[in-house]
N, C-alpha and C positions, 0 to 999 in steps of 0.2 A: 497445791500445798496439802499439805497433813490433816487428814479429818482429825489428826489426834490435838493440830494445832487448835484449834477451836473445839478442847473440849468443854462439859456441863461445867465446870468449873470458870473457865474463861467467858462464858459464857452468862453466866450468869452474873458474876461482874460488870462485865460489859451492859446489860441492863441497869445495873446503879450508877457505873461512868456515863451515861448518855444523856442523865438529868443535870441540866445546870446547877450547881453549890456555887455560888459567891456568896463572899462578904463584902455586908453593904460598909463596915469602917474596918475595912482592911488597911496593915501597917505598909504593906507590897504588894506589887502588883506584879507581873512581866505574863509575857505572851513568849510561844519557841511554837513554830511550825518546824516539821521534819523536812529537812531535803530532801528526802530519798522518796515519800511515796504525798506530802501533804498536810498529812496532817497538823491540827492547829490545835494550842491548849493554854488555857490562862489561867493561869495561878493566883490566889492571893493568900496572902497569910495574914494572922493575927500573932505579935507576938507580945510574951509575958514580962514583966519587970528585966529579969533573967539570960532574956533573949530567946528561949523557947520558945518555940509553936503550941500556941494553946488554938488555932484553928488554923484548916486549912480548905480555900475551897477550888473547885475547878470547874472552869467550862472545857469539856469533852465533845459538847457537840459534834463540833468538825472535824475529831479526830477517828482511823479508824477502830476496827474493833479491839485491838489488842492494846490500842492507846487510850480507848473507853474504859477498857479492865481494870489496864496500869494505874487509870487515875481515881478507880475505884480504892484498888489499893493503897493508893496514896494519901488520900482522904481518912481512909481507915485508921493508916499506922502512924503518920506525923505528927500529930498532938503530942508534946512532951518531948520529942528531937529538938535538940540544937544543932544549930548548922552542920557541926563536927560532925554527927552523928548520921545525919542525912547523906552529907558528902562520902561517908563510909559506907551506907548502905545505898547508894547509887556503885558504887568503885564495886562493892560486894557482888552484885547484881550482873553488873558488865562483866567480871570476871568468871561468873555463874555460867552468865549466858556464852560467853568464849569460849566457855569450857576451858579456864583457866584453874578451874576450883570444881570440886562435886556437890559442895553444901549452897543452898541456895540461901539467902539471907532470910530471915524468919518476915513466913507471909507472901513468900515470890515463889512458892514449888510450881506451884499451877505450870509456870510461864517455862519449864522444862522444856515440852516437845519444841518450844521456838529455839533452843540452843543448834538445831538441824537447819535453822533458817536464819543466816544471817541480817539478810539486809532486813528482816523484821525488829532486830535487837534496837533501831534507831526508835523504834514507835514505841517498842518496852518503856526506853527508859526515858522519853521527854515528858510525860509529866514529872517523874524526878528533877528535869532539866529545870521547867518552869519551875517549880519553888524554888530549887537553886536562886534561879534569876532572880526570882520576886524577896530572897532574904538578900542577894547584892544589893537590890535595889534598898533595903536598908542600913547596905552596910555590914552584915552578917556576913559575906561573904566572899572575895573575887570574883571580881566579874569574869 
C-alpha cells in the first residue's frame, strides 16, 4: 500500500482511535466487525431529549489503523447529529471514497489517498456503521 495511505494526519488519529471512549450510561450500544480484513468497533451513544447525539464513544482497540482514525473522527464530529445526519455523512463519505463525488464530507479529507484502495473503504466507514447500529438499537434508526 501507499505510504501516502498512512499519512501524519491518519496517523495521528489513529493514536486518539486506539484509546478506549465508552460510555458508562450509554442509550445504545452495537458492536460491527469488518469482513474483509477483522476489524472490531463498539459504539455507544448518548442521546438528547431531541434524539441527538450529545456523546458518542468507541472501543477501536481491535480495529486496524484506518479504523482507529475513522473512529477518532467519529468521536470528534457526532455530538449534535441526528441519525438523518449521520446516515448522510456516512452515504457522503462512501461516495467520496468510490470516487462517486470529489468533495469529501467535512472532517474525512485525510482519508483521500484510501479512494486508490478499495477493500480499505470497509474499515473507513464501520465505525460510522457501529453508531448507526448503536442509534437502531434505540430506534433512531433501520436496522
Amino acid at each position: 500500500m501507499s505510504d501516502d495511505l498512512y499519512n501524519a494526519a491518519i496517523l495521528r488519529l489513529k493514536l486518539a482511535g486506539e484509546t478506549v471512549h465508552r460510555l458508562p450510561a450509554a442509550d445504545g450500544s452495537a458492536t460491527r466487525v469488518s469482513p474483509v480484513c477483522g476489524s472490531k468497533i463498539i459504539a455507544d451513544v448518548a442521546l438528547g431529549p431531541d434524539g441527538r447525539i450529545v456523546a458518542a464513544g468507541l472501543d477501536a482497540t481491535k480495529a486496524c489503523t484506518l479504523g482507529q482514525a475513522s473512529a477518532a473522527v467519529v468521536m470528534a464530529r457526532t455530538p449534535g447529529m441526528d441519525a438523518a445526519t449521520l446516515t448522510a455523512t456516512r452515504t457522503a463519505l462512501e461516495d467520496f471514497l468510490g470516487n462517486r463525488t470529489e468533495v469529501a464530507p467535512e472532517g474525512w479529507v485525510m482519508f483521500a489517498p484510501a479512494r486508490a484502495h478499495r477493500a480499505r473503504h470497509p474499515s473507513i466507514l464501520l465505525a460510522l456503521d457501529a453508531v448507526l447500529a448503536a442509534l437502531a438499537q434505540v430506534g433512531q434508526v433501520a436496522a
